[in-house]
C-alpha positions in Angstrom: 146.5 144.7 -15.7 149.0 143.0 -18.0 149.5 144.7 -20.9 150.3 141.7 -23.2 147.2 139.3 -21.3 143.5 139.4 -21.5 142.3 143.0 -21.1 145.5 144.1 -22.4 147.3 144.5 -25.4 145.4 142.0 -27.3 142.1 143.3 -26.5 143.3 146.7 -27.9 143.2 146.7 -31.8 145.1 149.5 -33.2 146.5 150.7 -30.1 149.6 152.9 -29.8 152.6 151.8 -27.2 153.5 155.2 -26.1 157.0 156.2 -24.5 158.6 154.1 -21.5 159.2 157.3 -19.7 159.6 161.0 -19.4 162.6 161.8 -21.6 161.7 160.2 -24.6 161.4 163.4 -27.2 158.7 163.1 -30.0 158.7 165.9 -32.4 157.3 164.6 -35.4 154.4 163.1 -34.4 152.5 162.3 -37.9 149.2 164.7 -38.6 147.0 161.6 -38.9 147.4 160.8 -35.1 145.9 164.0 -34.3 142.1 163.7 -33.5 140.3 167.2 -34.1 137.7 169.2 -31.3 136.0 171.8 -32.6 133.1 174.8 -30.8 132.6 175.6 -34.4 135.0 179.3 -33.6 138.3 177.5 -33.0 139.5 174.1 -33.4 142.4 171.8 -31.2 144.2 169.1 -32.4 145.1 166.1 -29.6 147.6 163.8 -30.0 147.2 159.8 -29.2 149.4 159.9 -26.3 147.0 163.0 -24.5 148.6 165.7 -25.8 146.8 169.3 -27.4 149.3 170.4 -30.1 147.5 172.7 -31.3 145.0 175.4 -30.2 144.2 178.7 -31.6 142.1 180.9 -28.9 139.7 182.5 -29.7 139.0 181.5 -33.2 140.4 179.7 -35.6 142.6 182.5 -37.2 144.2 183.6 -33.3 147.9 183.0 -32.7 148.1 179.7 -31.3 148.8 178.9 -27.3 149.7 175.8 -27.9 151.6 175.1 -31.0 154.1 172.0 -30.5 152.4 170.9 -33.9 155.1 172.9 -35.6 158.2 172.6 -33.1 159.0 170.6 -30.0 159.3 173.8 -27.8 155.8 175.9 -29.0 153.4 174.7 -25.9 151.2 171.7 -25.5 149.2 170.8 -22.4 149.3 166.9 -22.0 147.6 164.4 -19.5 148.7 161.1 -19.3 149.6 157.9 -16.9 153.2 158.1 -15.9 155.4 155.4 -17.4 154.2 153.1 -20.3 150.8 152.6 -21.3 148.5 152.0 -24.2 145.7 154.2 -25.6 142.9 153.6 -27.9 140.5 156.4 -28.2 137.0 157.2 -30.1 134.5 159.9 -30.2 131.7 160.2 -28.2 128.6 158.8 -30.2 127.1 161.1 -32.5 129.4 164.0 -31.1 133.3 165.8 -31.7 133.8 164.7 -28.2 136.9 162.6 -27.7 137.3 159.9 -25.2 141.3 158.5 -25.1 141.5 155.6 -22.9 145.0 154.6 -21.7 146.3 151.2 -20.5 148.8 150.9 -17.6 150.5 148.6 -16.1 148.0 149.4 -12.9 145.0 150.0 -14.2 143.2 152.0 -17.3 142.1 155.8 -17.1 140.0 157.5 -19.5 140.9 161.3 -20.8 137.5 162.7 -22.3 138.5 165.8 -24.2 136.3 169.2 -25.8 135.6 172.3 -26.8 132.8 174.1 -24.9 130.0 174.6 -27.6 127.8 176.5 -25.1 123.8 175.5 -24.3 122.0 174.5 -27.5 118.5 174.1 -27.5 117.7 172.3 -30.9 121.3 172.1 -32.6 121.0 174.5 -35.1 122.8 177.4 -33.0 125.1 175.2 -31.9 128.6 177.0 -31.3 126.9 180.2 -31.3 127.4 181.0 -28.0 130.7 179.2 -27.6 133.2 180.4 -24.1 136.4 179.8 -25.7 136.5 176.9 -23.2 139.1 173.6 -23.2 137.4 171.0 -21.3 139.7 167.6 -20.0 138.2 165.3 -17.5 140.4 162.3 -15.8 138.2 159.1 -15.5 139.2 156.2 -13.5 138.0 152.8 -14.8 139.9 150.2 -13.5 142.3 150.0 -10.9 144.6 153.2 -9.7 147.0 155.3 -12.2 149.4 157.8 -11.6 148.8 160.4 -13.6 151.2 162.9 -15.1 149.9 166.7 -16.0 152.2 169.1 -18.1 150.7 172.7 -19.0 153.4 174.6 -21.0 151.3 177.4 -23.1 153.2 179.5 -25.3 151.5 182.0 -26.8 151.9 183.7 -30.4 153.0 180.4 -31.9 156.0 179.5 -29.3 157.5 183.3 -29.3 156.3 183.6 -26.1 156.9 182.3 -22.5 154.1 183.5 -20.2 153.9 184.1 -16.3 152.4 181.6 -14.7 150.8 182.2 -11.4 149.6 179.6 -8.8 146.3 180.4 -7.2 143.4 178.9 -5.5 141.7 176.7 -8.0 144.5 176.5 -10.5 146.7 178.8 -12.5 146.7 182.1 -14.0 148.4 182.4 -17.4 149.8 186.1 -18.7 151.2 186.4 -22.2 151.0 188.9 -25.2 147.4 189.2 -25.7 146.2 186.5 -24.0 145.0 185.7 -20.3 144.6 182.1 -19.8 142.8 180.6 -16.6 143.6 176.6 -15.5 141.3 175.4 -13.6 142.4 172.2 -11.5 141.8 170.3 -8.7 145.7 169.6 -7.8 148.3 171.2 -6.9 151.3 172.2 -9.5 155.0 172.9 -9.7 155.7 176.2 -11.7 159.0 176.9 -13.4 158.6 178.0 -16.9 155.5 175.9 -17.1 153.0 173.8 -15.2 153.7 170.0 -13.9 151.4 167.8 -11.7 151.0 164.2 -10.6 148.5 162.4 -9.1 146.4 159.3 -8.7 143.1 158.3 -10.4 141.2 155.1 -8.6 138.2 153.6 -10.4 135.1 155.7 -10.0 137.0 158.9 -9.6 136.8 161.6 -12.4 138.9 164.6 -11.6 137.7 167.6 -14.0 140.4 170.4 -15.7 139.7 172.8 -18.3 141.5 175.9 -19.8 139.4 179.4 -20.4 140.9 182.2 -22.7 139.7 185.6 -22.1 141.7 189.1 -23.8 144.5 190.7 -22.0 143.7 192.8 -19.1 140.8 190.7 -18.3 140.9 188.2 -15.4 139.4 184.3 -16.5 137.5 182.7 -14.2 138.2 179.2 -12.8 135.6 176.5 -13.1 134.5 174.7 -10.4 134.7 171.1 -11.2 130.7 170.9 -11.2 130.5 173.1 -13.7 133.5 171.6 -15.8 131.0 168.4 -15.8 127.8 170.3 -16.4 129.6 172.0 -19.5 131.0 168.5 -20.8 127.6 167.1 -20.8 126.0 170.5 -22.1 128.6 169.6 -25.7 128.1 165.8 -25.7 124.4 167.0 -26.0 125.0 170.4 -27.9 126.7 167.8 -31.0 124.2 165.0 -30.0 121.4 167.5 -31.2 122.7 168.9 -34.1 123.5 165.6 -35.3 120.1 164.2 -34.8 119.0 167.7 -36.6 121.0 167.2 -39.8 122.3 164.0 -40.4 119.3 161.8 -41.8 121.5 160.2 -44.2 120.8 155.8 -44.0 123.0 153.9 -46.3 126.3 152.4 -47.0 129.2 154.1 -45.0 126.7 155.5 -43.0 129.0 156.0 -39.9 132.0 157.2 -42.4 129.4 159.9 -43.9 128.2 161.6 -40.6 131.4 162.3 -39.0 132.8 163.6 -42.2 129.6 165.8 -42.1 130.7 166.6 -38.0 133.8 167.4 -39.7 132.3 170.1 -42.0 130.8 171.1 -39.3 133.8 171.9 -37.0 135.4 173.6 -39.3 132.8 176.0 -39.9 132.6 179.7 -38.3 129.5 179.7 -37.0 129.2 184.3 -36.7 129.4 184.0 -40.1 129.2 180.4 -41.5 132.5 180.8 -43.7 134.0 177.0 -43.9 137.6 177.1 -43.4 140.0 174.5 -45.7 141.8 173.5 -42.4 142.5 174.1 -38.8 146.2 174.5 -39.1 148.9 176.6 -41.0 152.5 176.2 -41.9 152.4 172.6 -42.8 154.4 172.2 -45.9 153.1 169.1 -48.5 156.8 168.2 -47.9 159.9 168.7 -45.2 161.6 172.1 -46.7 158.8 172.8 -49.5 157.0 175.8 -50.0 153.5 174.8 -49.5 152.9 175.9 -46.3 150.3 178.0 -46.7 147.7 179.4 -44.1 144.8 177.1 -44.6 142.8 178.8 -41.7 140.8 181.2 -44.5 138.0 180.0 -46.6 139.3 178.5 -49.7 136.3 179.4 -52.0 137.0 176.2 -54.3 136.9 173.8 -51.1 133.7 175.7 -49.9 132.0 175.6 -52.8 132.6 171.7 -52.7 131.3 171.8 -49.4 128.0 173.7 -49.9 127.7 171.4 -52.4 128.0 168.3 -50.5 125.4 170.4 -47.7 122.9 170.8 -50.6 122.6 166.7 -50.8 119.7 165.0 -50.2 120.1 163.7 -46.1 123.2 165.0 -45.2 122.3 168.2 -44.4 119.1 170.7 -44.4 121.5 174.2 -44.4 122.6 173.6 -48.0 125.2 176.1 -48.9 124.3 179.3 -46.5 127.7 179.6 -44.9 129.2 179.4 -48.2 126.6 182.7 -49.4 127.8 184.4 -46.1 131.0 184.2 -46.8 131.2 185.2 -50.4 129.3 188.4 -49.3 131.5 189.5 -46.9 133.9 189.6 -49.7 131.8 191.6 -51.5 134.0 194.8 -53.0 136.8 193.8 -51.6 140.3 193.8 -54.1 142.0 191.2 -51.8 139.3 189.0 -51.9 139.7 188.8 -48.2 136.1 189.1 -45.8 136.5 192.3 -43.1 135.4 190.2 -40.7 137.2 186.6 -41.5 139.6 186.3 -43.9 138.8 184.3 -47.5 141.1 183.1 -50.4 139.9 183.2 -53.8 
């Protein structure tokens, strides 16, 4: 496929034209190309090019596995076509599912990227039962791509460089107080992290995902039926609570339920405390001092969201979370929950 002909670049509207190669270093890759996944206990941020920057495991106040967000060396785990390439990407309708799809010279891949919410009847317990579970599946759509597979977790926000152990299935990940488990279909070349190529035809989806379980305990590695039984289990987990809670019609219709998905990702779901933002340690400006923990609940930014819950059609939970979490704060000086941490 010609990336400047029909089917190419000019059939791709805001498209990103990623790196010409390997050696090409990006560390300042700007916060708004980040798209957000969420099992409602722990968010990750993906980068345009395939990237997760960012991943706190198990919730969203862990030490981060994967922190390149902050510096170039703190772990990411990317998946992309070797060489140059275009991506577009979108969520899944009606869902915090991502689908990236990426433009090669050869052909075009899809990378369809989430959280494992766990098995949701009716949407309202959705997250609930949540396995700490990264999901990435490789989709071939059109021709054949090589594709290029880098796993470099770093636990603790970068301070860390794990063992990483090839087994049947995948990898085993050993780090401070986390035990990761990589499940994957192909074969990898281990140094001081994970590298992998191979090639996707059209028709062919090759499944991966990441599971975090404490120290001391072994993860188990998903068979690649159950990596696609579990996608489709969140498409339909979000597809539900949508359907549940968003009965909003009007102008910016589209605009107003994924910014109420949005709320919704960022909310704890053992406790329903809203946090102000998945990430920390982002200062307002390059060598400022605002770079604050925004991974608590912000009890000014909550209230604004249980108030924006309480509206009429956007939401039938009002401001619950928002009660929850002011009572776990209950009697305490610091303002600060014993169970999840709040800022007054």
């Amino acid at each position: 496929m010609r990336l400047d002909g029909p089917g190419g670049f000019q059939a791709w509207p805001r498209c990103l034209l990623v790196r010409a190669g390997s050696t090409a270093e990006v560390t300042c890759t700007p916060i708004a190309d980040y798209a957000l996944l969420s099992d409602c206990q722990t968010p990750a941020l993906v980068s345009r090019d395939g990237s997760v920057d960012w991943l706190c495991l198990p919730h969203f106040d862990s030490r981060a596995v994967f922190a390149r967000l902050l510096g170039e060396e703190a772990g990411h785990w990317s998946i992309r076509p070797r060489g140059s390439f275009l991506s577009r990407r979108a969520y899944v309708e009606r869902s915090l599912v991502l689908r990236t799809e990426f433009c090669a010279p050869s052909g075009t891949v899809a990378v369809v990227d989430a959280l494992a919410s766990g098995p949701s009847a009716d949407g309202h317990d959705l997250g609930s039962r949540a396995e700490h579970l990264l999901l990435r599946v490789v989709e071939g759509m059109e021709g054949e791509v090589e594709v290029e597979v880098e796993f470099a977790p770093r636990p603790d926000y970068g301070l860390l460089r794990p063992l990483l152990f090839p087994v049947k299935g995948g990898l085993r990940c050993h780090g401070g107080p986390d035990t990761l488990g990589l499940a994957s279909p192909v074969s990898f070349e281990v140094t001081d992290r994970a590298k992998a190529r191979f090639t996707v035809r059209a028709g062919e989806r090759v499944p991966f995902a990441v599971q975090h379980v404490p120290a001391g305990r072994t993860a188990p590695l998903w068979p690649a039926g159950e990596i696609l039984a579990r996608l489709d289990e969140t498409v339909g987990a979000w597809q539900a609570w949508s359907d549940q809670h968003q009965v909003y019609r009007g102008m910016w219709q589209e605009e107003v339920h994924h910014s109420g998905r949005v709320l919704q990702a960022l909310t704890f779901r053992p406790t329903g405390a809203v946090v102000a933002a998945p990430t920390t340690s982002l200062p307002e400006e390059v060598g400022g001092v605002r770079n604050w923990d925004y991974r608590f609940t912000w009890v000014r930014d909550a209230a604004f969201t249980g108030f924006l819950r309480g509206c009429p059609g956007l939401s039938g939970r009002g401001g619950i979370g928002l009660l929850r979490s002011r009572a776990g704060m209950a009697g305490s000086p610091s303002g600060r929950s014993g169970v999840r941490p709040a800022r007054r």
